[in-house]
C-alpha positions in Angstrom: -28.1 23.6 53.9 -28.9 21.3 51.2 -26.1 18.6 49.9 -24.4 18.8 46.8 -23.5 16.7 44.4 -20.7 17.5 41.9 -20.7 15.7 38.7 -17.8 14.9 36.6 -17.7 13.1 33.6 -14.2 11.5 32.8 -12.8 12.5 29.4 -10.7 10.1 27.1 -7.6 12.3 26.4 -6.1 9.6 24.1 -7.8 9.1 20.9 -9.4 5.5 19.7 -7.1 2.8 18.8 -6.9 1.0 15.3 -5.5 -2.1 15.5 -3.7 -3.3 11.9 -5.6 -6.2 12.0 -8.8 -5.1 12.9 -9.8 -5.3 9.1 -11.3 -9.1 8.3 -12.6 -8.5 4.8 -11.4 -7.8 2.4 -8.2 -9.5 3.0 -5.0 -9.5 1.8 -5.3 -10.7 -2.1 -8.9 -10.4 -2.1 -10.8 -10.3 -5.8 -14.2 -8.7 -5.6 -16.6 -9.1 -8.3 -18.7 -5.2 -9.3 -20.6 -4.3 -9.8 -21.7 -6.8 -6.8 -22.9 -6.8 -3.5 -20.5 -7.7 -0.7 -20.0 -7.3 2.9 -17.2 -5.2 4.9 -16.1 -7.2 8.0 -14.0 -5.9 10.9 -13.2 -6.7 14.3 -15.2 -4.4 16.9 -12.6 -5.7 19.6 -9.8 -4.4 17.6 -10.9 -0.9 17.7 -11.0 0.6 21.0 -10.7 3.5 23.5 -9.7 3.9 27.3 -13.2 5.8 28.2 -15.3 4.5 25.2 -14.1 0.4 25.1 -15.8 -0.7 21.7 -18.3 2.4 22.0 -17.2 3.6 19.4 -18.6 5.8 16.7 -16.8 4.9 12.6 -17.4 8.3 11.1 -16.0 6.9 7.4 -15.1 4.0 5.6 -13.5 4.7 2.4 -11.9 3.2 -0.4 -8.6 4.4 -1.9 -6.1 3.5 -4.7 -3.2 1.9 -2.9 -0.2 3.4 -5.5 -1.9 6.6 -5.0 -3.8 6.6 -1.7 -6.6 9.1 -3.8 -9.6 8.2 -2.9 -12.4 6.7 -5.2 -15.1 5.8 -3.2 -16.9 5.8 0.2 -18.5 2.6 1.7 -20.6 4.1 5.0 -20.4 6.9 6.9 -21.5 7.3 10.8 -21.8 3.6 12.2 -21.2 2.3 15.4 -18.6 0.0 15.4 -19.8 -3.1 17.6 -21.7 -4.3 14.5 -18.6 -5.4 12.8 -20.0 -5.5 9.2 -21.8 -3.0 6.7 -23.4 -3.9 3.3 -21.0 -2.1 0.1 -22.3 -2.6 -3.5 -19.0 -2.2 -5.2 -19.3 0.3 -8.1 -18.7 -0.8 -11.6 -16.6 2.4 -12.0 -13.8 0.8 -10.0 -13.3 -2.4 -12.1 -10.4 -2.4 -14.9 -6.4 -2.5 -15.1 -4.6 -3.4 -12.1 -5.3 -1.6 -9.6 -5.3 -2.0 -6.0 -7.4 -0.4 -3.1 -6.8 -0.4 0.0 -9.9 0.5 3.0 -9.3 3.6 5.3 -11.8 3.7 8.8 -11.7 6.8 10.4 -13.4 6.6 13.8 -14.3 9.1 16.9 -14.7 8.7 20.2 -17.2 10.5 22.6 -14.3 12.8 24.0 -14.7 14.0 19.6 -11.0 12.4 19.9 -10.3 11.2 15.9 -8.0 8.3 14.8 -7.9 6.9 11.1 -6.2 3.8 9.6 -5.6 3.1 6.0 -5.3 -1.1 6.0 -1.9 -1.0 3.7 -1.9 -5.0 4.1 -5.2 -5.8 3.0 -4.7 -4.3 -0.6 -7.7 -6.5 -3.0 -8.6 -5.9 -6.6 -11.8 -5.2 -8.4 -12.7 -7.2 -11.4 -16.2 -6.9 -13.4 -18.7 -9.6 -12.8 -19.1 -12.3 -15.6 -22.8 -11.8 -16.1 -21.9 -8.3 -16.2 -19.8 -9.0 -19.4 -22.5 -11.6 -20.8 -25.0 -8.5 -20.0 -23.3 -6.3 -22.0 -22.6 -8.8 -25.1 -26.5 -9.3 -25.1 -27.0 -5.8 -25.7 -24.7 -5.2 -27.9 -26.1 -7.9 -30.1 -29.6 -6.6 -30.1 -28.5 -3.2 -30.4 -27.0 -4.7 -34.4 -29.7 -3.7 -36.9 -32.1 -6.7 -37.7 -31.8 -6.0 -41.4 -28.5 -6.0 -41.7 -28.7 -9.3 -39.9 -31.0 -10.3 -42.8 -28.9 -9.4 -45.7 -26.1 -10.4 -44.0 -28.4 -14.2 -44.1 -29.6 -13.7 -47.4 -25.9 -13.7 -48.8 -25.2 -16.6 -47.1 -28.1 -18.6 -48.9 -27.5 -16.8 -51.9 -24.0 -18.2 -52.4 -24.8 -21.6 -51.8 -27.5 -21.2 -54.7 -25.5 -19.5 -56.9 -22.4 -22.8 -56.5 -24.7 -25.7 -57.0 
């Protein structure tokens, strides 16, 4: 009779941990620049499971408003998490007021075990870059008619003639 072999393949039963400091940047107080290109940073080690270690599968990072926890924006979705950073080009649409947002991972094991974290002590703002602003005062200018710029030169010269 031939030998068999029974295969089992362990199952996590507990899902993947979050730590609350697994989040390195943005930290706490952080001022981001948009719309800019910047860099999410976490701590693979800080995000773990049982079965999986740091094998670890980060289904979504998303941004919400901290007062509100609605969220506005999503950085990445389906990365593995040993490589500890991902690329975001913060949207312009977030910039303005005071507002705070916070991060949210949500991750998955390969038991399809889910755990999320929303990083409540890393709240940062979003403010618009300065050569945003100087962009946009450019345009405006050249978007002034040229004539009217004209006239507007001609008066000048026209009421120094007329007072000498």
């Amino acid at each position: 009779m031939p030998e068999r072999h029974i295969f089992s393949k362990s199952l996590s039963f507990s899902p993947p941990q979050i730590a609350t400091n697994a989040l390195i940047f943005p930290s706490a107080g952080t001022i981001l620049l948009a719309p800019s290109p910047t860099n999410i940073l976490w701590n693979f080690e800080k995000i773990t499971d049982d079965f999986d270690g740091t094998n670890l599968m980060i289904t979504k990072i998303s941004v919400h408003i901290a007062e509100t926890t609605n969220e506005v924006s999503i950085v990445t979705n389906n990365i593995y998490n040993f490589l500890g950073q991902v690329p975001w080009f913060v949207p312009e649409n977030l910039w303005g007021g005071n507002t705070n947002y916070v991060l949210k991972f949500e991750v998955v094991n390969s038991s399809s075990l889910t755990n999320s974290r929303t990083f409540w002590d890393n709240e940062f703002t979003i403010i618009p870059e300065p050569l945003g602003i100087w962009i946009m005062i450019v345009l405006g200018v050249l978007f002034i008619k040229p004539d009217m710029l004209l006239i507007n030169h001609k008066s000048l010269f026209s009421k120094k003639e007329n007072h000498s």
